[in-house]
C-alpha positions as CSV (number, residue, x, y, z in Angstrom):
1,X,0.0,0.0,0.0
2,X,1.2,3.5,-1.0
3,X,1.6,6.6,1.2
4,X,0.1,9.5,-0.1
5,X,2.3,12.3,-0.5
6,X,1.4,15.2,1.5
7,X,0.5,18.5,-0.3
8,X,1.8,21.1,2.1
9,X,5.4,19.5,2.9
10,X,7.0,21.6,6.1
11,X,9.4,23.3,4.6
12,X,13.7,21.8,4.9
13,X,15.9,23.6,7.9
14,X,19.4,24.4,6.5
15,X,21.5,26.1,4.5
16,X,20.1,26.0,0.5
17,X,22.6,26.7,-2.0
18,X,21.7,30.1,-2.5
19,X,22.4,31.1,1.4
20,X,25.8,29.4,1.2
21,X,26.8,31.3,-1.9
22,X,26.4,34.5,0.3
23,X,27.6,33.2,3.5
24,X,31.2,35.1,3.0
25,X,29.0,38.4,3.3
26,X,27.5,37.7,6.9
27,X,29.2,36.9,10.3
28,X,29.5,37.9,14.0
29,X,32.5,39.8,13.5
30,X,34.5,40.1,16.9
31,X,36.0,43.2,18.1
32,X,39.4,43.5,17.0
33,X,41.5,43.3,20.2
34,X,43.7,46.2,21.6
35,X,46.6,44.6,21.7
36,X,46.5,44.5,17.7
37,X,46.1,48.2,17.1
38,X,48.5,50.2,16.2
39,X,50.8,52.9,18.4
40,X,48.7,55.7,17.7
41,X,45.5,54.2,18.2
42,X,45.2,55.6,22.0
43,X,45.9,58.9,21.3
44,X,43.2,58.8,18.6
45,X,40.8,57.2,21.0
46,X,41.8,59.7,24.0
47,X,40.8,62.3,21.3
48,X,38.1,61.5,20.2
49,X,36.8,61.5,23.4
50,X,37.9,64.0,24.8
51,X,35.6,65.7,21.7
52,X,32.7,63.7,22.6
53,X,32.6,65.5,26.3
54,X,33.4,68.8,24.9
55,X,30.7,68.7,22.5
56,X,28.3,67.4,25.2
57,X,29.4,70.2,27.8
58,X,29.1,72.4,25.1
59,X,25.1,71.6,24.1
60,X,24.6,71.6,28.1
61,X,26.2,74.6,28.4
62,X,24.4,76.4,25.4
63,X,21.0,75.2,26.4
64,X,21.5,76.1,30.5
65,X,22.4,79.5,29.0
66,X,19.2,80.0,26.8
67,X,17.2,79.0,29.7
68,X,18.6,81.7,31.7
69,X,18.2,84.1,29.1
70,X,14.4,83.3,28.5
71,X,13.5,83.3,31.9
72,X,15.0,86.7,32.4
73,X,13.2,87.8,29.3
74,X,9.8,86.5,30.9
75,X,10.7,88.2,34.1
76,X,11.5,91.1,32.2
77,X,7.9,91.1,30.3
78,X,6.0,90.3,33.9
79,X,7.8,93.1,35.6
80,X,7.1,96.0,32.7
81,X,3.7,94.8,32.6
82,X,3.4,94.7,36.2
83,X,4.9,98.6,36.8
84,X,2.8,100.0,34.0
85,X,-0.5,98.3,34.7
86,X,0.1,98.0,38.6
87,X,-1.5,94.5,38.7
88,X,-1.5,91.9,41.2
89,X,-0.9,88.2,41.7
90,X,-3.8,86.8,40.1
91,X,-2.2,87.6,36.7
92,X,0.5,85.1,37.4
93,X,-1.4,82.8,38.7
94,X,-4.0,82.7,35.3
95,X,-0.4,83.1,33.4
96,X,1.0,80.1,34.6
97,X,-2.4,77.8,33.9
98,X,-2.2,79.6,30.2
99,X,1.2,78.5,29.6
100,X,0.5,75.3,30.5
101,X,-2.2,74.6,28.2
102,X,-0.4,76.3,25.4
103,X,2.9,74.0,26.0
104,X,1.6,71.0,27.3
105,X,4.4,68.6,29.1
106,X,6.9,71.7,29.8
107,X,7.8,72.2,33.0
108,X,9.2,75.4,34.3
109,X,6.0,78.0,34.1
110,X,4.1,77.8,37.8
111,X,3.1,80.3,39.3
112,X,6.5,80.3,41.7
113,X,8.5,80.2,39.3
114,X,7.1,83.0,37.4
115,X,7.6,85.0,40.4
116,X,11.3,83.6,40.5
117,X,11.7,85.2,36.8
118,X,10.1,88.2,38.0
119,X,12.6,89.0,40.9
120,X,15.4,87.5,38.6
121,X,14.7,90.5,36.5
122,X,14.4,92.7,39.7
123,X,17.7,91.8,40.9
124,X,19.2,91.9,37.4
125,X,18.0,95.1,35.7
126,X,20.7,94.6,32.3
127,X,20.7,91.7,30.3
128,X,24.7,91.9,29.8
129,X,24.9,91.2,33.4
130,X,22.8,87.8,33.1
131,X,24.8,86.9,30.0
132,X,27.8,86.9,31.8
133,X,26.2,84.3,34.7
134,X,24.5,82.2,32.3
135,X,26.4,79.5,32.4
136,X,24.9,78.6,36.2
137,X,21.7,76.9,36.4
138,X,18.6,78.0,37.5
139,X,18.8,76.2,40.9
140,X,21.8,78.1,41.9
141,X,19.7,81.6,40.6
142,X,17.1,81.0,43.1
143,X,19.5,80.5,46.1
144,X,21.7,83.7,45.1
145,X,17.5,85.3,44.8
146,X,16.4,83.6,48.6
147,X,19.7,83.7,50.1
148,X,21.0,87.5,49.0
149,X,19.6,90.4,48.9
150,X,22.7,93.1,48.4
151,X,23.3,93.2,44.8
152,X,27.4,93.2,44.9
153,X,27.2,90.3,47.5
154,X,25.3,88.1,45.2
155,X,27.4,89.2,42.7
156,X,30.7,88.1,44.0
157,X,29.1,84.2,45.1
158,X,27.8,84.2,41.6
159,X,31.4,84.8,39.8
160,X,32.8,82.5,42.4
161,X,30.5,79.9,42.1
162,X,31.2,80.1,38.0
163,X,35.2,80.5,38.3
164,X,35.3,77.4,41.1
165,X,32.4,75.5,39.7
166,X,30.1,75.2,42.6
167,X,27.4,73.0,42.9
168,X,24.4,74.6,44.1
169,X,24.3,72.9,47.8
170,X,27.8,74.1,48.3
171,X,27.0,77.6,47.1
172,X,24.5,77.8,49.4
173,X,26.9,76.2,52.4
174,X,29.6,79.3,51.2
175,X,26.8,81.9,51.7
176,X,26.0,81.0,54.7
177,X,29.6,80.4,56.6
178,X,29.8,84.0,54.7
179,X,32.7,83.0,52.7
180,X,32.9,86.6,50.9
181,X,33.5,88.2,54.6
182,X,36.4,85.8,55.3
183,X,38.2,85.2,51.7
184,X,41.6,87.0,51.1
185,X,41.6,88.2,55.5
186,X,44.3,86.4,56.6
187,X,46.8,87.8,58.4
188,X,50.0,87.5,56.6
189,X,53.3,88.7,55.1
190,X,53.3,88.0,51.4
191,X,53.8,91.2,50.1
192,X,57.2,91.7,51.5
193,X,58.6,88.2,50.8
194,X,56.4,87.1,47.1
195,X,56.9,88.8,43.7
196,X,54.0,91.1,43.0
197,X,52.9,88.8,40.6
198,X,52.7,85.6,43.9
199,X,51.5,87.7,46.4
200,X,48.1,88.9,45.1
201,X,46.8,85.3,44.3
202,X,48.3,84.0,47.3
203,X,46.1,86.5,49.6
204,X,43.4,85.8,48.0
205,X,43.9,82.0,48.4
206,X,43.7,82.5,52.4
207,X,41.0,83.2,54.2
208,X,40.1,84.2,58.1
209,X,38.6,82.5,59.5
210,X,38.6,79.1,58.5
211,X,35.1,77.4,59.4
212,X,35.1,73.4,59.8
213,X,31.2,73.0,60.9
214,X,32.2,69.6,59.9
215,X,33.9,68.9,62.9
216,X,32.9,67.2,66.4
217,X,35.8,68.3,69.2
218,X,35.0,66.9,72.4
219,X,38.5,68.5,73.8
220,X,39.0,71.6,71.8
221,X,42.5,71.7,72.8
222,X,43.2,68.4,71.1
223,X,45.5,69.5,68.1
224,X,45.6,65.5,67.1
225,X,41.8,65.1,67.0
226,X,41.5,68.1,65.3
227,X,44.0,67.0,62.8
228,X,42.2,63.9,62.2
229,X,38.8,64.9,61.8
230,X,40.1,67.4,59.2
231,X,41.9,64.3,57.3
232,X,38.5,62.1,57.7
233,X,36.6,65.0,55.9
234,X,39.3,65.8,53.3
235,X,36.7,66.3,50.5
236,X,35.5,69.1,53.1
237,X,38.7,70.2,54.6
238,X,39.9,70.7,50.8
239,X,36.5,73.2,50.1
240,X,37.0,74.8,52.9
241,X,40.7,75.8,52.1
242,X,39.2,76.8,48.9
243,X,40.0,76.2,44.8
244,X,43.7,75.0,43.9
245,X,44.9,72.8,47.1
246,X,45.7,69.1,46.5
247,X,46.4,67.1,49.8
248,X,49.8,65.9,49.8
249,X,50.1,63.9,53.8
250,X,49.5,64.4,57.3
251,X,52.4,64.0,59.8
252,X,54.8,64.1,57.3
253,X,58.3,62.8,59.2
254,X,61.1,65.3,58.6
255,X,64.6,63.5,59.6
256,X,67.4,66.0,60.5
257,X,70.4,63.3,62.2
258,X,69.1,61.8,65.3
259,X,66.2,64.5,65.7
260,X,62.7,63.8,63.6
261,X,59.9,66.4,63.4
262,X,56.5,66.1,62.1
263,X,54.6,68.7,60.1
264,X,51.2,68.7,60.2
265,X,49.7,68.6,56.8
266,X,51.3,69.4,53.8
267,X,49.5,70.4,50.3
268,X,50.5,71.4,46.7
269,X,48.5,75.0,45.7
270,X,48.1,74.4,41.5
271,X,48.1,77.9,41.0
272,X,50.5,79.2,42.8
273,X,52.5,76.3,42.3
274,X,54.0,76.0,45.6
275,X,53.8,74.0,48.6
276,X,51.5,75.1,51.6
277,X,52.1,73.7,55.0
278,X,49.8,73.4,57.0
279,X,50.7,74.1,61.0
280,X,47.1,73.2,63.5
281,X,47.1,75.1,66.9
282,X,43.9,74.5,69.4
283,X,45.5,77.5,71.4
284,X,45.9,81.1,70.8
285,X,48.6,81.8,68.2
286,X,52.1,82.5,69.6
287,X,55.2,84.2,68.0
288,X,57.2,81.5,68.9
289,X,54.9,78.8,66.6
290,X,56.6,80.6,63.4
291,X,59.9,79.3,64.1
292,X,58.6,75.6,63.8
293,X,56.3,76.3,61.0
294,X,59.6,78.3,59.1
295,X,61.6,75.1,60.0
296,X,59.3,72.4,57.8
297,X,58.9,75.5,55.2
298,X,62.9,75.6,54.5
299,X,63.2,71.7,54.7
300,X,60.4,71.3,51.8
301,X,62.0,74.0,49.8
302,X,65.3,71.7,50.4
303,X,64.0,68.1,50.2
304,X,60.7,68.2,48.1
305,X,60.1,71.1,46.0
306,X,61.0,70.8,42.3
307,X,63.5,73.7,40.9
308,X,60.6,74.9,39.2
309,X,58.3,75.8,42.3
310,X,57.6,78.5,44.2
311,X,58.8,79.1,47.5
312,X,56.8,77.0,50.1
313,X,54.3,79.1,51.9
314,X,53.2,78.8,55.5
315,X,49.5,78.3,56.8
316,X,49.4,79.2,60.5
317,X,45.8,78.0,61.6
318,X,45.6,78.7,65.6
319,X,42.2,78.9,67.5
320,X,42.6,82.8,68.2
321,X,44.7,85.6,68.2
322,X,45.5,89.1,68.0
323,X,45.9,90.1,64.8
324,X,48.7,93.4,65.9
325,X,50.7,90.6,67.9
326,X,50.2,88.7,64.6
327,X,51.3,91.6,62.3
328,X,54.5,92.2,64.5
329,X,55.6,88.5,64.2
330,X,55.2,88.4,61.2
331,X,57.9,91.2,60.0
332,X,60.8,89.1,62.1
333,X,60.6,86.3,59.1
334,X,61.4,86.1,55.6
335,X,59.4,83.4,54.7
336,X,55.6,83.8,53.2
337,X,53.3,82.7,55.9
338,X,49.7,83.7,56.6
339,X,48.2,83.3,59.8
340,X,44.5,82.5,60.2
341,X,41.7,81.4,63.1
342,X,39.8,78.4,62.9
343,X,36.1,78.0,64.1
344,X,33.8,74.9,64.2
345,X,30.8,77.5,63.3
346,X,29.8,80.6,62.4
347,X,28.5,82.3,65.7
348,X,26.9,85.0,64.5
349,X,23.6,84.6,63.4
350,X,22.8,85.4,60.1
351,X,21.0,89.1,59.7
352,X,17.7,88.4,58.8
353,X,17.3,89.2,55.0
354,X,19.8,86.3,55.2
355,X,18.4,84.0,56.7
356,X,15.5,83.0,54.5
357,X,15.0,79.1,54.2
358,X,15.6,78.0,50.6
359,X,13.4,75.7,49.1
360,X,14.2,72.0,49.1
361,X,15.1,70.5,46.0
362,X,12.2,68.2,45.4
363,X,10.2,71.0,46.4
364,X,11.7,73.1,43.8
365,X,11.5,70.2,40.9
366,X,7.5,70.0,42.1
367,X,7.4,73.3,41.6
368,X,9.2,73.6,38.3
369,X,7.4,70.7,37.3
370,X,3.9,72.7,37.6
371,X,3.1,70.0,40.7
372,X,2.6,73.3,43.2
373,X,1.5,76.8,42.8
374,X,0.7,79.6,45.0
């Protein structure tokens, strides 16, 4: 008895002669490995990347700086409108549910941060002004606006926070440990023993006083604990000290014969290209710490500088002093050496235009968002 043939045979799995005759144009080619590349191949990839970023930073950058621009520009509108027709918050507020409908899905138009723009425009009457802080976001723009309300003040944390590159959480610590009242005040000598050229950026790199909030003393006169909370909050320590300081060590051993000595911490300044040592006193400064600071100064000048650096300058940090007995000291050596207080906080209270409370951040992105309105 016969089989029938089936009508609808299932179709053959495989390779048919017309695949294979194509097969040397398909593949899972493997990545060619580094080792087979050729000398140059790293500096083209370094590059190449190093393009990539730019051209990312540079699209973040252009975009942070139209948004700053617009929302100026808004302010600007609300706050012409606003003088001349002498209108209240209920215009805003109907703004703000407009703009929404007539950009559905962008964020940024609420009702507070309309007002934002307004006083942005307030505090900024020229555009060229704006133009030249653009590059911050819009988050650090609404601290400067809460936190400040003298124009030159908020003008100085704004150019710092652009030069150093301050996030907005540490422009906000720096206002408030009032960084502008303390940067460049240390007592020092650097005019009569740096070039002209040295001294100017090295009084500006010191401030008095130096404020490390982020410390916990229960002995206050404990140099070492001191020493090694500052160590343990480096990342801190370093912002604190302000732009241009790399940590070298902590109790660095200096050998000289049979006697050793120990300086305190030592750190490279970038931009001044010098070393800066570092001497921590929990007592009120005395004339006779400047010998022992000059002492590790002249022995890293000897030992560790390269011929190329600066001379080694001298950070005196003691937990008070005069400033005349300071002064007077000071003219007996030849060696650069500021000397500074140190605080664990700012006593003072803030005045009270100051001490508004900023937003916090997922309140703000709520509020940029549309999520809340006045």
């Amino acid at each position: 008895m016969s089989t029938p043939s089936n009508p609808n045979p299932a179709p053959k799995i495989g390779i048919g002669p017309g695949t294979r005759k194509h097969a040397d144009k398909a593949g899972f080619p493997a990545t060619p490995a580094a080792s087979t590349m050729p000398p140059w191949y790293q500096d083209l990839l370094e590059s190449v990347s190093q393009r990539i970023q730019l051209g990312r930073l540079s699209s973040t950058t252009a975009i942070t700086r139209e948004l700053i621009s617009t929302n100026w520009t808004i302010g600007r509108l609300i706050l012409d409108r606003q003088n001349s027709e002498g209108w209240g918050a209920k215009v805003i507020d109907r703004l703000a549910a407009d703009l929404k409908t007539t950009f559905p899905g962008t964020r940024g138009f609420s009702p507070r941060n309309l007002k934002y723009m307004r006083s942005f425009a307030e505090a900024w009457p020229h555009l060229a002004i704006v133009q030249g802080l653009a590059q911050l976001p819009w988050y650090h723009h609404i601290a400067l606006l809460e936190k400040l309300n003298d124009a030159d003040t908020r003008l100085w944390y704004a150019a710092a926070a652009v030069e150093q590159g301050w996030s907005r959480d540490v422009l906000v610590h720096q206002i408030g440990t009032k960084l502008h009242e303390r940067s460049g005040k240390a007592i020092n000598n650097f005019k009569a023993t740096l070039p002209p050229s040295d001294s100017d950026l090295a009084e500006q790199s010191f401030s008095d006083p130096y404020v490390f909030d982020f410390v916990a003393m229960t002995d206050r006169r404990n140099e070492r604990e001191l020493e090694n909370q500052l160590v343990d909050h480096i990342q801190k320590f370093l912002l604190e000290l302000g732009q241009g300081f790399a940590f070298v060590g902590r109790q660095v051993r200096l050998a000289i014969g049979d006697d050793e000595f120990f300086a305190d911490l030592l750190f490279y300044h970038l931009k001044l290209r010098a070393y800066v040592v570092v001497e921590l006193k929990a007592t009120k400064f005395d004339p006779g710490y400047l010998g022992q600071l000059g002492m590790y100064m002249a022995a890293v000048d000897d030992l560790l500088a390269h011929t190329d650096d600066k001379p080694t300058i001298g950070l005196l940090l003691c937990k008070s002093k005069n400033d005349l007995v300071a002064e007077y000291a000071l003219r007996t050596t030849a060696m650069p050496i500021g000397v500074s207080e140190w605080k664990a906080e700012i006593v003072d209270s803030l005045p009270e235009e100051f001490a508004s409370t900023l937003p916090s951040i997922s309140e703000l992105e709520a509020e940029l968002s549309g999520d809340i309105s006045e």
